[in-house]
N, C-alpha and C positions, 0 to 999 in steps of 0.2 A: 191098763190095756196092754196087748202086748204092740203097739205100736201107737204115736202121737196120732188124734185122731181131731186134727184140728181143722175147720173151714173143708173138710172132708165131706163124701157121701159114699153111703155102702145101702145092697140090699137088705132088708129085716123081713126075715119068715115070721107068720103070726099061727096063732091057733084060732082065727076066728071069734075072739072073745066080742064085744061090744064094742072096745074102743076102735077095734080097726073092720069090723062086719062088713063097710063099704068098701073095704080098699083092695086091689090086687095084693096075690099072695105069691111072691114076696110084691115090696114096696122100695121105693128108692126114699131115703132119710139122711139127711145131713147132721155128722158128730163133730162134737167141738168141746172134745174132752180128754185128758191121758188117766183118768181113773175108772175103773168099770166095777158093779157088783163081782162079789166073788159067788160065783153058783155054789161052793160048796157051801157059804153062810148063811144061805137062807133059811129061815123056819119053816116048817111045814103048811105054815099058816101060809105063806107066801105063795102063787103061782108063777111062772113066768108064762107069759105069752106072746114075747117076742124077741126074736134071735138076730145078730147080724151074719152075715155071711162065712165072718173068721169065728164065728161060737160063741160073740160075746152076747152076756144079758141083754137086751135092747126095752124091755117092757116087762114087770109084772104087775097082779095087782092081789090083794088079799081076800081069799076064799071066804069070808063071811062077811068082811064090813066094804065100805065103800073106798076102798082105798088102790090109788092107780099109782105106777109110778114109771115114768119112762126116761132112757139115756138120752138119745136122741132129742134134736130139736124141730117141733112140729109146726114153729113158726120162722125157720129157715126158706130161705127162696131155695137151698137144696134140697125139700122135701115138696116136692108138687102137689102132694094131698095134703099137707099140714092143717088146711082148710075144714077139709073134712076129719079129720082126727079130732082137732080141735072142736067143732060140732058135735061130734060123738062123745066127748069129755063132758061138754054141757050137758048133755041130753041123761047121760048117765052117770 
């Protein structure tokens, strides 16, 4: 990450996928991480569908199988939807 992103929260833009359908766009999310995907390593197979506010990956998930993968933590008390993301993970 270009900065520690620890006990943090930032906005994440989404594209509307499934896991976030219910949430405001953006959302506020709590990180507690200093490493992040690098966007250029992804395969093709990979989408992202969620950003944070300084560009970093926040969410993708894979274009044919069931495969979700988010940075952020959705059972932080810094993410007030965590709730519902986490529901949405179930459901799909």
């Amino acid at each position: 990450a270009g900065r520690l992103m620890h006990g943090k929260s930032c906005m994440i833009t989404h594209n509307g996928s499934p896991l976030f359908s219910d949430l405001p766009n953006p959302f506020e999310a709590g990180r507690y991480h200093s490493l992040v995907v690098e966007r250029t390593s992804l395969p093709a197979c990979l989408e992202i569908t969620g950003e944070s506010d300084d560009g970093e990956v926040m969410a993708l998930r894979h274009r044919e199988f069931p495969v979700l993968g988010v940075q952020f933590h959705p059972e932080s008390v810094l993410t007030p939807n965590g709730r519902k993301i986490l529901g949405s993970f179930l459901l799909h």
